[in-house]
N, C-alpha and C positions, 0 to 999 in steps of 0.2 A: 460511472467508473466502478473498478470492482470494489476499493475502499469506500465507498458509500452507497451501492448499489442497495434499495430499498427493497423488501418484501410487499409483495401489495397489504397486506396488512399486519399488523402489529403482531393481531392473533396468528398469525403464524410463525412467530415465535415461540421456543421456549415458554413455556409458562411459569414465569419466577414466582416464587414464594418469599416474602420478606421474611427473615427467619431473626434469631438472638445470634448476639453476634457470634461466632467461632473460631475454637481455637485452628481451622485450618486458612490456609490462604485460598478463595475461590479465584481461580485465574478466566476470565470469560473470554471466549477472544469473537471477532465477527465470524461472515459468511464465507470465504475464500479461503482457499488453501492454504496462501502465508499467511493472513492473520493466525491461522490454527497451528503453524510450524513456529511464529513465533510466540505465539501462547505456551506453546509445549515446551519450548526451551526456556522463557523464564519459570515453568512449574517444574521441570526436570533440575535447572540452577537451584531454585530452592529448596526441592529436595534433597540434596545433597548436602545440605546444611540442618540437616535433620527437621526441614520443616513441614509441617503435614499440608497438600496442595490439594483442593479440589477443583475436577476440571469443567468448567460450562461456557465448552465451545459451541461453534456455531449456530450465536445467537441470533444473526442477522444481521442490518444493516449497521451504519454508523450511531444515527437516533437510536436505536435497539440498543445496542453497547452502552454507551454513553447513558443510556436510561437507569439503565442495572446498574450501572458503578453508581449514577447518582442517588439513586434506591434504598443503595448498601445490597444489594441480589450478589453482587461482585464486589471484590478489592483492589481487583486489577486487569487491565487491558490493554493488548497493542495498537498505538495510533501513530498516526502519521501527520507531521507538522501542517504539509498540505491543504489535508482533506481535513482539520481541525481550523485551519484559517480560513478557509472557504467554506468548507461545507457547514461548520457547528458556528463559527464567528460571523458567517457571512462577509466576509471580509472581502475587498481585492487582492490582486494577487500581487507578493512582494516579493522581492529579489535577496532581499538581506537576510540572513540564515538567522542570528545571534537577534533582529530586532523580532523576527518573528517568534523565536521560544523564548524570547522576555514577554512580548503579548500574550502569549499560550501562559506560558506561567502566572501572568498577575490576576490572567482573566477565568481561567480555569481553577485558580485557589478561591476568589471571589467569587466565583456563580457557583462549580461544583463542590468545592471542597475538595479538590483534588492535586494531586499533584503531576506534573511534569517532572519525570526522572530524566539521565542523560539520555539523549538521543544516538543511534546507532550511526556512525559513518556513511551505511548504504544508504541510497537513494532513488527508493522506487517512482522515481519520476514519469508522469508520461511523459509521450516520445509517438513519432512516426518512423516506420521501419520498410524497408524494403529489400529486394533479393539483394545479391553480388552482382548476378546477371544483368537487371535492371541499373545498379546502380553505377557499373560499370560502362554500361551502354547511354546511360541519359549524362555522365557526370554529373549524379544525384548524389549528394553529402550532405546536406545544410537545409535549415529549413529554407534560407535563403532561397537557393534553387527552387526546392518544391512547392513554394508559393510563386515561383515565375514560370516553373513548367508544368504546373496544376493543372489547364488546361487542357493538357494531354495525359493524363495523370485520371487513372480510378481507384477511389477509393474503398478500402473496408474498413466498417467501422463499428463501431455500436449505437445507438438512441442517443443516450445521453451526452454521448462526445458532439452531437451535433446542435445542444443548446446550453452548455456551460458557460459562462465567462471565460476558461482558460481552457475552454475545447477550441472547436471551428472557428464560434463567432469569435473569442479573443484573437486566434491565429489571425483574422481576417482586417481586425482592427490593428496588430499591433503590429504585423509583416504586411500588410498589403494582399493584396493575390489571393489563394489559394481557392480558387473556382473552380472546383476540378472538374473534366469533362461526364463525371459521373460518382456518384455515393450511393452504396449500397450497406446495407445496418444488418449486421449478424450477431446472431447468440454470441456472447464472449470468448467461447471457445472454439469458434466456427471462422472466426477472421484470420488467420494465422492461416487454414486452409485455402480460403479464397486468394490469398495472395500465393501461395505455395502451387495452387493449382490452375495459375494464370488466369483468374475470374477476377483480378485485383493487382493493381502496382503496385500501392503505398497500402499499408495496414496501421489505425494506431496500436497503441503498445506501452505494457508497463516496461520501465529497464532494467528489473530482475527476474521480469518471464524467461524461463527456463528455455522456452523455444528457439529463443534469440538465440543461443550459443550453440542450441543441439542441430539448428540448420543453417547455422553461419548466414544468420539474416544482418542488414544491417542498419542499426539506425542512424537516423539524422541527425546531424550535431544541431542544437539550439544554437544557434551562433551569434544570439542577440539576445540569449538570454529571457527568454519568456517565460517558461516554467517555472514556479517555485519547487523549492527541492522538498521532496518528500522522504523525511529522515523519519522511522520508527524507532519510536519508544515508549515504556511502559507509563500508562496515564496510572497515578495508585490514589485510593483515596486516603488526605491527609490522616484519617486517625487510624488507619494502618498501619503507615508507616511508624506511628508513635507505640503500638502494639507489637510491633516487629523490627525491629531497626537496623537489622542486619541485612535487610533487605534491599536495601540503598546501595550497599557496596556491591552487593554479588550482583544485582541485573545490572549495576552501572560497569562495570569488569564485563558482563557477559555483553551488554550494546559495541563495547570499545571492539568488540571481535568482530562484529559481523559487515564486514565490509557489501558492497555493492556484488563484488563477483564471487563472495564466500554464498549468500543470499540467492544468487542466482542459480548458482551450482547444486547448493538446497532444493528448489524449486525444480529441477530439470530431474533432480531423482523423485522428486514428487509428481511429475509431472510423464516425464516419462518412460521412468523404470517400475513406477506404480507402489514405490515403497509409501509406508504409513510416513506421517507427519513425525509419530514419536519415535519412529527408526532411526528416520534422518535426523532430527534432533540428537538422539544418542549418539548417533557416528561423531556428529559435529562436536559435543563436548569432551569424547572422548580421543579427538584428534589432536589435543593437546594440553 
C-alpha cells in the first residue's frame, strides 16, 4: 500500500546523520505525495508560531520513518492509525476507532518514546472503486455485490493488495467471494488508467486519492465494515514535545481541519493540477 510501500533497501534512503539535538523542529514525512502534503502543513502550522522547521521529506517507507523518529534524525511524522496497527504492531485488523489510538498510544510511548497527537477526521481508508458507468450497469455499490459479482469482475491492483491480511485474502475471508474472473498488478499510479481505459472494472483505491473526485469514479461502500479507518496524525517524539509545548495545540487545531474531502481535494491539486505539496498547504491554511 502506498503508506508502507517499502524501498528495496534501506540504503536508499536519505542518509540520516544523528545530530545534537536542535533548536528547529525536523518534520520527516514518507515516500507519497500526502505524506509530504501532510508534513508541510504541520511545518508551515509551526511556522507560524515563530518556530524554526526543518524539512526531511521523502524518507521512504513506513520502517524508514519510524526508524528516524526512533533515532532522534526526526521529531515528527505523519501516520496513519491503520498502517501503525498492522503494519508497525502487527496487529489484526480492528473496527473500534478510540480502542485502536489507545493501543497506538500505550504502545508507541512504550517501545518508541513517542507520542500519538490528535488524529485528523479524514480517513484515508482503502476502498475498491469503479466507473458510474460500470456501476450503474452491474448495480455495483457495496462490497457486498462485488464479492458476489467478482467473477465477472477484473481487477487492477497492485502486489501488495494481493497478500495483506486486509487486502484480497482478508476480503476473501471476511465477505466470502471475491474470485474475480481476472487481477492484473500495476505500478500505483497506473491502476486508476486501467480502469479508466476499460483494461479494468473494479480498481483498489485510497479514499482521499484525488482521482476519485476529478473523474467521478466510485467507490464501494464497506457495508460490513472491514477496513480499519485510517486517521493521520502526527506521531512526535516525547521529549519534543516537552522542548516545545505549543506544539500540541497548533497541529491538534490543524488535525481538527482536515477532513476526508478537504484531504482529497488537496490531493487532486497535487495530483492533477501539478501544484507543489507547499502551495497547496498554503492555500489550505490560509483559507481560513
Amino acid at each position: 500500500m502506498r503508506r508502507s510501500t517499502a524501498l528495496a533497501t534501506i540504503g536508499g534512503a536519505f542518509a540520516l546523520v544523528r545530530c545534537a539535538p536542535s533548536r528547529a523542529i525536523r518534520i520527516g514525512s514518507k515516500n507519497f505525495a500526502e505524506s509530504i502534503l501532510l508534513a508541510e502543513l504541520y511545518a508551515q502550522t509551526l511556522e507560524t508560531l515563530g518556530i524554526a522547521v526543518e524539512r526531511r521529506f521523502d524518507l521512504g517507507s513506513t520502517q524508514i520513518a519510524l526508524a528516524a523518529l526512533t533515532r532522534g534524525d526526526i521529531d515528527c511524522y505523519p501516520e496513519y492509525t491503520g498502517t501503525a496497527l498492522i503494519d508497525v504492531l502487527h496487529h489484526a485488523p480492528m473496527r473500534d476507532g478510540e480502542a485502536i489510538l489507545k493501543l497506538l498510544r500505550a504502545t508507541f510511548e512504550a517501545r518508541f518514546h513517542a507520542t500519538w497527537l490528535a488524529p485528523a477526521p479524514m480517513n484515508d481508508s482503502q476502498a475498491l472503486a469503479t466507473t458510474r458507468e460500470i456501476s450503474r450497469r452491474l448495480n455495483l455499490t457495496t462490497l457486498t455485490e462485488c464479492s458476489r459479482l467478482a467473477p465477472q469482475l477484473r481487477l487492477a491492483t497492485i502486489q501488495e493488495f494481493l497478500a495483506r491480511p486486509d487486502g484480497l485474502p482478508g476480503l476473501q475471508r471476511y465477505y466470502g467471494g471475491f474470485h474475480f474472473q481476472s487481477i492484473r498488478t500495476y505500478d500505483i499510479a497506473l491502476k486508476y488508467e486501467a480502469l479508466l481505459t476499460g483494461k479494468a472494472d473494479v480498481a483498489t483505491a485510497f479514499t482521499t486519492d484525488g482521482t476519485i473526485a476529478a473523474r467521478g469514479l466510485v467507490v464501494l461502500r464497506d457495508d460490513r465494515h472491514f477496513w480499519p479507518a485510517y486517521h493521520a496524525a502526527p506521531v512526535v517524539r516525547t521529549a519534543t514535545l516537552v522542548r516545545f509545548p505549543r506544539m500540541r495545540a497548533a497541529l491538534d487545531a490543524l488535525s481538527a481541519r482536515l477532513s476526508t474531502s478537504a484531504v482529497a481535494s488537496m490531493n487532486e491539486r497535487i495530483e492533477s493540477a501539478q501544484m507543489s505539496p507547499a502551495a497547496v498547504a498554503h492555500g489550505f491554511l490560509q483559507s481560513s
